[in-house]
C-alpha positions as semicolon CSV with decimal commas, in nm:
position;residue;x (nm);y (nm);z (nm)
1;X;-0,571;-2,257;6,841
2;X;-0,502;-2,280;7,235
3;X;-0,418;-2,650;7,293
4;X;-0,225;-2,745;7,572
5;X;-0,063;-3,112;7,619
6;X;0,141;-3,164;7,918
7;X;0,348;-3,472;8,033
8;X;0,523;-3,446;8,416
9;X;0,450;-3,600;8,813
10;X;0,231;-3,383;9,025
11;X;0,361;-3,169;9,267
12;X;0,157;-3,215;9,540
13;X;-0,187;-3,425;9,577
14;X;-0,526;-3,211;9,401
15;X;-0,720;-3,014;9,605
16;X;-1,055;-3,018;9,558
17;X;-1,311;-2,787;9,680
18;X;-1,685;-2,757;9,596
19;X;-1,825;-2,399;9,489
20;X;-2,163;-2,244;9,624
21;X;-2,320;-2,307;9,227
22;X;-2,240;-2,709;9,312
23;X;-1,973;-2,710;9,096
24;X;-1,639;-2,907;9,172
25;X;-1,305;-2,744;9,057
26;X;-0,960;-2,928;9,136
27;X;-0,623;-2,777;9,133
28;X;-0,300;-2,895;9,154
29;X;0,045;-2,863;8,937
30;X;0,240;-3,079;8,735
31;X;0,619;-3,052;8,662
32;X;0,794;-3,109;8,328
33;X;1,148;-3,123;8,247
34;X;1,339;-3,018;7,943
35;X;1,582;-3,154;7,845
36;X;1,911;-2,923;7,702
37;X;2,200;-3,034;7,546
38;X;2,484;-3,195;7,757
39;X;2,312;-3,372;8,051
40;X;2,152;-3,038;8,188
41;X;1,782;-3,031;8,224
42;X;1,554;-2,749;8,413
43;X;1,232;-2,818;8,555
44;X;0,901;-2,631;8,451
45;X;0,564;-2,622;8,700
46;X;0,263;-2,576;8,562
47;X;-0,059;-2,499;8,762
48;X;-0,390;-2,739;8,637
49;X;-0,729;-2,660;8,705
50;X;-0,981;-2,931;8,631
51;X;-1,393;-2,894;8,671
52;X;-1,664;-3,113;8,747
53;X;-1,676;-3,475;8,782
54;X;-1,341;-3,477;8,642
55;X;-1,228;-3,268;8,922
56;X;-1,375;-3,550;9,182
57;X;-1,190;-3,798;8,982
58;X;-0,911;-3,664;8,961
59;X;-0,905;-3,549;9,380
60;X;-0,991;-3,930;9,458
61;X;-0,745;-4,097;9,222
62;X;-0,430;-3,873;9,172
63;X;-0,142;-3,804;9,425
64;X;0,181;-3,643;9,453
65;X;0,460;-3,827;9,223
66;X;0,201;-3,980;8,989
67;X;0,315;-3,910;8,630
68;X;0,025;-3,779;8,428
69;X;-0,062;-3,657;8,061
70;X;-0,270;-3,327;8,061
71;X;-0,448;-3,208;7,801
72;X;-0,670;-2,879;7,809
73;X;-0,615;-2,490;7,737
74;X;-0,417;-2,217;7,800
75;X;-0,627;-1,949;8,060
76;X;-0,459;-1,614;8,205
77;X;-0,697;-1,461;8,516
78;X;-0,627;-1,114;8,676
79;X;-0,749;-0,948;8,962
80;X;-0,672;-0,657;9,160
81;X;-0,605;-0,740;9,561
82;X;-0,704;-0,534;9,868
83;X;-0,417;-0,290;9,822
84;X;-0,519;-0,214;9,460
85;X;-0,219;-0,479;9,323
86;X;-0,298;-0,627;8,974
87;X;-0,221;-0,999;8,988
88;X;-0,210;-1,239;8,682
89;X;-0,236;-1,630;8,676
90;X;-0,196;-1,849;8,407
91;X;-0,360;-2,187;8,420
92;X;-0,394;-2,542;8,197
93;X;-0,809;-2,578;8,224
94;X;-0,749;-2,964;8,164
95;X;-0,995;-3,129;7,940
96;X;-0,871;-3,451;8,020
97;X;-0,635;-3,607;8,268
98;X;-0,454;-3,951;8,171
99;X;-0,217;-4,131;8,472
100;X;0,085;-4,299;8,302
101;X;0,210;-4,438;8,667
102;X;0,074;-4,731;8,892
103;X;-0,148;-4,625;9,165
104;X;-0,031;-4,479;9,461
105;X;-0,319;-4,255;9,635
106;X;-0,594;-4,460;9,805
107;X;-0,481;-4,828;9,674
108;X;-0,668;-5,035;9,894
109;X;-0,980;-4,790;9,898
110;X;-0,991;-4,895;9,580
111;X;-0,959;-5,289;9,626
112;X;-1,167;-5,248;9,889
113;X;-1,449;-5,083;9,589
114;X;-1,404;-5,410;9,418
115;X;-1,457;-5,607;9,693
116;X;-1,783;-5,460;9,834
117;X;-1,886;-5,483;9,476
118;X;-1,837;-5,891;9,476
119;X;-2,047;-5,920;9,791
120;X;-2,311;-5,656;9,723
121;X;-2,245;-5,391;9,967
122;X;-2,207;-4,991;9,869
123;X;-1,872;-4,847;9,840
124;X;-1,785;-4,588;10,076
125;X;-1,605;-4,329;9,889
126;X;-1,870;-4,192;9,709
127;X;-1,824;-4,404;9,344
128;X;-1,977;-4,645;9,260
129;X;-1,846;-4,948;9,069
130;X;-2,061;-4,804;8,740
131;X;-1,915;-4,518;8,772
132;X;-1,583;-4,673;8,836
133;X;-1,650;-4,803;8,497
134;X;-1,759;-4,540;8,333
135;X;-1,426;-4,338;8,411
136;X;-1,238;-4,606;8,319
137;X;-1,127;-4,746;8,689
138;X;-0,929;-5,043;8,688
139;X;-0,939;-5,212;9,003
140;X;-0,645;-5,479;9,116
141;X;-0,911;-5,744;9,068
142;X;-0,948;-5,657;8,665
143;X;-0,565;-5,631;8,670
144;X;-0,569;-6,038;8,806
145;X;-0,843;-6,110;8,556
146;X;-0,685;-5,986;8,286
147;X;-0,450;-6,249;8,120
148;X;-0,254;-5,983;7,932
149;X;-0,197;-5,772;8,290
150;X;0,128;-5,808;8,455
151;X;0,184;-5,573;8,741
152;X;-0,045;-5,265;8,914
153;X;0,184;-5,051;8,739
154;X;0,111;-5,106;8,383
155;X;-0,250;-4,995;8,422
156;X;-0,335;-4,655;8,298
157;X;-0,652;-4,486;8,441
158;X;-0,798;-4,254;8,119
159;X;-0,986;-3,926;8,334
160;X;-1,215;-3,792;8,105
């Protein structure tokens, strides 16, 4: 079985790119600590590769610092360079993407989402509020809604 779950903050925000097939592919790593015994810990980075609409999710709604849960596979690539060098990679191909922190990257694109949704007009980024819901978006206006809500930070956005 090759099962891969992964808890840490990303490193850096995803970058997403678009392939010639049409196909969207986002990268980006996460970094996990263990913990040893007396107070010492050592930090692990792990590369993340995630395909799809999943991928434009995850480029719109993660950022650097966010803590996520990854889960996916294990995947080792090689390739030889121009000088004949063998080069190995292993990635997580992410099946799903869960953020555990409050929203940080594009907060008030987001708002904003919810807002041209109230009066009717189109959202600019590219999702629309279905799909919003469909991915499991919670906007700040659900949050107020919500009686059982207390803060932007206890949401959770599920990526799958």
């Amino acid at each position: 079985m090759n099962k891969v779950l992964l808890t840490g903050r990303l490193t850096r925000d995803p970058e997403l790119r678009s392939l010639a097939s049409g196909s969207s592919v986002a990268t980006f790593a996460v970094a996990t600590n263990e913990f040893r015994g007396n107070g010492k810990e050592r930090a692990e980075y792990h590369n993340v590769v995630v395909w799809d609409r999943l991928a434009q999710v995850c480029g719109q709604y993660l950022g650097k610092g966010q803590q996520v849960a990854v889960e996916g596979r294990l995947q080792t690539r090689q390739w030889d360079d121009d000088r004949g060098t063998r080069h190995w990679k292993t990635e997580v191909v992410a099946s799903s993407v869960e953020m555990l922190s409050g929203r940080r990257k594009r907060d008030y694109e987001a708002d904003s989402i919810g807002a041209q949704a109230a009066d009717g007009s189109a959202p600019t980024d590219g999702i629309s509020p279905n799909e919003a819901a469909e991915v499991g978006v919670m906007t700040m206006a659900d949050a107020s809604s919500d009686a059982d809500s207390t803060a932007a930070e206890d949401e959770v956005l599920v990526l799958a």
